[in-house]
C-alpha positions as CSV (number, residue, x, y, z in Angstrom):
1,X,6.3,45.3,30.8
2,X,6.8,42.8,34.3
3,X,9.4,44.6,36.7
4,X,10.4,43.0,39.9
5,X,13.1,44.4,42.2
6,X,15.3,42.7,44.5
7,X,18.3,43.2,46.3
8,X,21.8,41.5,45.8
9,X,22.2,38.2,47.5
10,X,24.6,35.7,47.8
11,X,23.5,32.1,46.0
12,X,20.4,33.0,46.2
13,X,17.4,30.8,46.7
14,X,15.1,29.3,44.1
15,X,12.2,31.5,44.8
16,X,14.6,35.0,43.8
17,X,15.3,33.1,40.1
18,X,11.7,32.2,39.8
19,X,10.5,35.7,40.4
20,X,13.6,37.0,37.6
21,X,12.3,34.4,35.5
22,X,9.0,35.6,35.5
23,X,9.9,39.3,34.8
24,X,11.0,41.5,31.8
25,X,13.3,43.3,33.9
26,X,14.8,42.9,36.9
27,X,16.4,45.7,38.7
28,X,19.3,44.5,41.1
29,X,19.0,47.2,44.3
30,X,22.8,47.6,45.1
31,X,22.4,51.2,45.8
32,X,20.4,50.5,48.7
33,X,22.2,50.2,52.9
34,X,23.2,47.0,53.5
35,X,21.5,45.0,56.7
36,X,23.2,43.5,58.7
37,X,21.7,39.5,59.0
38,X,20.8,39.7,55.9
39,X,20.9,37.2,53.4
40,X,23.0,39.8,51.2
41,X,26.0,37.5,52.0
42,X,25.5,34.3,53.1
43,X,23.3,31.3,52.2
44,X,22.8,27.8,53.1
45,X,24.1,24.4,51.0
46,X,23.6,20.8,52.2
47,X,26.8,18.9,53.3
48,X,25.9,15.3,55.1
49,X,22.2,15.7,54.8
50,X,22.7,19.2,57.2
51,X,22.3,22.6,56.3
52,X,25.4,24.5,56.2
53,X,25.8,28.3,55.9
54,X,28.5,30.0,53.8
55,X,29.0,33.6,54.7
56,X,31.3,35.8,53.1
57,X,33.3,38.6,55.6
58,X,32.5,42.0,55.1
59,X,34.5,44.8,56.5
60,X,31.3,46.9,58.4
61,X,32.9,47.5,61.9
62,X,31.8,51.2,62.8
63,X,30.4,51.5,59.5
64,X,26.9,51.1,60.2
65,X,24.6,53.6,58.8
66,X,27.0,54.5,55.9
67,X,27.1,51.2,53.7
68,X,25.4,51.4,50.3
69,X,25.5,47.4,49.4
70,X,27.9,47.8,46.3
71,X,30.5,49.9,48.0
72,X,30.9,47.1,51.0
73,X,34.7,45.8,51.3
74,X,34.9,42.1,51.1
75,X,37.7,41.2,54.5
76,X,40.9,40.9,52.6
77,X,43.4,38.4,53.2
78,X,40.4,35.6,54.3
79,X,40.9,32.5,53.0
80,X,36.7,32.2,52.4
81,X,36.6,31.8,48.4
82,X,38.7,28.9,49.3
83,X,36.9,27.7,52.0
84,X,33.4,27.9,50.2
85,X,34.7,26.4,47.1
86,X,36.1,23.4,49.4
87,X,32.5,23.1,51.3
88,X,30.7,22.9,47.6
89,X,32.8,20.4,45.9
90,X,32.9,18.7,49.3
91,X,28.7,18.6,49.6
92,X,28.1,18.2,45.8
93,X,30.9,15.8,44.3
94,X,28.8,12.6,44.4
95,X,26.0,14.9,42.4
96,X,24.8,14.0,38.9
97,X,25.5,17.2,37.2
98,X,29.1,18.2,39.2
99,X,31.1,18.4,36.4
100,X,29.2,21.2,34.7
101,X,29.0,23.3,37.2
102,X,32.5,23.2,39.0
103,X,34.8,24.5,36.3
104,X,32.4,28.0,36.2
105,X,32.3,28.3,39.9
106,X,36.2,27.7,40.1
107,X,36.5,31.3,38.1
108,X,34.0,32.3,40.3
109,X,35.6,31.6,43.4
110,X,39.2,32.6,41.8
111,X,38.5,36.0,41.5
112,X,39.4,38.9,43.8
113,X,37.0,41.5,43.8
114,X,37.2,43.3,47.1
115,X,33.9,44.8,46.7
116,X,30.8,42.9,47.5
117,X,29.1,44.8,44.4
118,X,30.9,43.1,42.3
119,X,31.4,39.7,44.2
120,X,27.0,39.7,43.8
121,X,27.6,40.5,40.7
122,X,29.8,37.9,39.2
123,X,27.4,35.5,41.8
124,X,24.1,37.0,39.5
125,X,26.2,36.4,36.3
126,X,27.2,32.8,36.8
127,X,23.4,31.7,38.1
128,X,21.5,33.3,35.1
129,X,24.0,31.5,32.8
130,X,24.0,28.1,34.8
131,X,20.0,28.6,35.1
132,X,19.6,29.3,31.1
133,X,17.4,32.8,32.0
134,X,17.9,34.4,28.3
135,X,14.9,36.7,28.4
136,X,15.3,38.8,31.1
137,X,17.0,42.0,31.1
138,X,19.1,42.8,34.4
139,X,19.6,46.4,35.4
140,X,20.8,47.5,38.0
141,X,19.5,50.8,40.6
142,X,23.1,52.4,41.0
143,X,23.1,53.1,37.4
144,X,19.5,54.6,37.5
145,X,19.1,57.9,38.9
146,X,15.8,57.1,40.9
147,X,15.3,58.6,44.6
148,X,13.2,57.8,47.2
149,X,12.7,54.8,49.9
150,X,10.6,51.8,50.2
151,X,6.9,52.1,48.4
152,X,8.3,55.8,46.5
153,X,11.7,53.8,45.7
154,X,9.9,51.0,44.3
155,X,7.4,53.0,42.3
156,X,10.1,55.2,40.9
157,X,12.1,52.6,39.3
158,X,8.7,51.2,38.0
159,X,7.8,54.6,36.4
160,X,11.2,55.1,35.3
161,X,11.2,51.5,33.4
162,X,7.7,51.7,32.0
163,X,6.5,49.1,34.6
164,X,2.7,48.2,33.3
165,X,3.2,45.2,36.1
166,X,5.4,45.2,39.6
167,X,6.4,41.5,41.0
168,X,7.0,42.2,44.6
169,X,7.9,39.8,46.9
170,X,4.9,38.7,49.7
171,X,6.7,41.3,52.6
172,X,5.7,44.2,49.6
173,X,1.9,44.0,51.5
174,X,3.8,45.3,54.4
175,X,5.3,48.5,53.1
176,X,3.6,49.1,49.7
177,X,1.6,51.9,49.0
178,X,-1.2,50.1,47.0
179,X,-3.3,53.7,46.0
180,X,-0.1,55.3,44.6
181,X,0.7,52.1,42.3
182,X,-3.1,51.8,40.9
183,X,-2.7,55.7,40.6
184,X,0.2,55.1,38.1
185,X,-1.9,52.1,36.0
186,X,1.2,49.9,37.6
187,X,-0.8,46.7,38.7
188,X,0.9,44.7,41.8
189,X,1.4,41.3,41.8
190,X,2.4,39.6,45.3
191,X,4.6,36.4,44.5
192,X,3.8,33.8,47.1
193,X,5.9,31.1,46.3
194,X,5.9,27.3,46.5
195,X,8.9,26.0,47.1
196,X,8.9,22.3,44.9
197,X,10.5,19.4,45.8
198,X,13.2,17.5,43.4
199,X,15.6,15.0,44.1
200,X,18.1,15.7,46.5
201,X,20.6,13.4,48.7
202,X,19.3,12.6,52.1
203,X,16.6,10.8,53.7
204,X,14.3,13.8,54.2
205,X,14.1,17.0,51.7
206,X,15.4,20.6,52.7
207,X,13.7,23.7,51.1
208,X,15.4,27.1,50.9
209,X,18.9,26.0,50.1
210,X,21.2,28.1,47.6
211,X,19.8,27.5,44.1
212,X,23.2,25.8,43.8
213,X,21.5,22.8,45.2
214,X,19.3,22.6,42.7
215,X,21.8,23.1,39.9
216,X,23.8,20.3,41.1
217,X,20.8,17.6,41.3
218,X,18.9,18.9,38.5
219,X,20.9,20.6,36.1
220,X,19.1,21.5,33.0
221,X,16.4,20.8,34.2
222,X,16.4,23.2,37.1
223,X,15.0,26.4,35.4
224,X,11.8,24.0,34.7
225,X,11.6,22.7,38.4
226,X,11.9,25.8,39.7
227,X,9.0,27.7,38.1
228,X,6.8,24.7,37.7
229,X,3.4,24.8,39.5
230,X,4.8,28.3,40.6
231,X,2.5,30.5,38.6
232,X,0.8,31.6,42.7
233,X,1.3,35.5,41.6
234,X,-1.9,37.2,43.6
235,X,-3.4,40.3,42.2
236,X,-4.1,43.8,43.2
237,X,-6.1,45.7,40.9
C-alpha cells in the first residue's frame, strides 16, 4: 500500500499528478490551516510566451489563525471564474487539444461554490478525469479522524490507511521524523522530481506551469509525459 499526502491546490503542477499517479492512495489535506502565499489558490498558465498567475480571492481578512482550508469563503460577487476562464481560452485557443478540454472547464468555471473546499475539489475532479488517473483512490483527511501535526499527522493517516510505503514530497527531509516511520515498518520515499520537457508554444520552454499546460499541448498523452523518466523516488530504509 503507496500513500502520499498533499494538500489542496489550485491547477496544480505536474509534479502533484505524478506523485497521485504513483500512489494507491492519496489523501487530500483539507483539514489542515490554510497559508497564506501559498499555492492553495493560485497557479501560473502561459499567455504570449509569459507566465501568468491566476489567483482565486479568498475572504481571510482578520481570519488568520482560524482557517482550516476547506472552510475558506471564496470573495463573492468577483467576477474571477470569468476572468480565469477568459485568460485560458485566451492562452490555449491556438492549442492542439482545446476542444477537449474547454467544454469540461466551462462547468468548471460555471459553478458557484463559495467554499474553496469544494472549488479544489471540483479542480481535483476535473484533472484526474482530464489526466485518465483510474487507479488511485482519493480520500480525503476531513473525513478521517486522524490528529496530530506535521511528522505525527503524516504518520497517522499512514497508520490509519495501512501505509506499507509514504511518498513525501522532497521538503518531508525537513520535518519528518524518520525513526518513528521505520518504527511503524512504513518505509519513506522522498519524490525528487524531474520536471520533462514537451512541446509547448514559445521560443524557449517554461517548467512549473498548471498541469493545464500540459493538457492542452499534449492531451492524451500527458499522463505518459508526465511520469516518464520520473521514477527519481529516493529511499529511506
Amino acid at each position: 500500500m503507496i500513500v502520499s499526502i498533499n494538500q489542496p491546490a489550485y491547477l496544480p503542477w505536474l509534479g502533484y499528478f505524478d506523485r497521485i499517479y504513483k500512489s494507491d492512495i492519496h489523501v487530500v489535506l483539507d483539514h489542515v490551516q490554510f497559508e497564506k502565499n501559498s499555492m492553495v489558490n493560485r497557479n501560473k498558465i502561459l499567455s504570449n510566451g509569459q507566465e501568468v498567475m491566476l489567483t482565486i480571492p479568498l475572504q481571510t481578512k482578520g481570519k488568520f489563525g482560524d482557517l482550516v482550508i476547506k472552510d475558506v469563503d471564496v470573495v463573492q460577487n468577483h467576477p474571477w471564474r470569468k476572468k480565469h476562464f477568459r485568460s485560458i481560452t485566451q492562452s490555449y485557443s491556438k492549442s492542439t487539444y482545446k476542444a477537449d478540454i474547454f467544454s469540461e472547464l466551462q462547468r468548471f468555471y460555471e459553478s458557484d461554490d463559495c467554499s474553496l473546499g469544494r472549488v479544489l475539489k471540483a479542480n481535483m475532479e476535473f484533472f484526474i478525469r482530464a489526466l485518465r488517473i483510474d487507479d488511485t483512490k482519493i480520500v480525503y483527511s476531513s473525513a478521517m479522524n486522524v490528529l496530530g501535526t506535521k511528522s505525527e499527522l503524516v504518520l497517522n493517516i499512514c497508520k490509519a490507511l495501512g501505509a506499507r510505503q509514504y511518498i513525501s514530497g522532497p521538503f518531508g527531509r525537513e520535518y519528518l521524523d524518520e525513526k518513528s516511520f521505520a518504527d511503524n515498518a512504513i518505509e519513506i520515499i522522498y519524490h525528487d522530481y524531474q520536471h520533462p520537457e514537451y512541446s509547448q508554444k514559445g521560443k524557449k520552454f517554461i517548467p512549473y506551469l498548471s498541469t493545464l499546460d500540459l493538457l492542452f499541448n499534449e492531451g492524451e498523452h500527458a499522463l505518459k509525459i508526465l511520469s516518464h523518466d520520473n521514477r527519481r523516488l529516493n529511499h529511506v530504509s
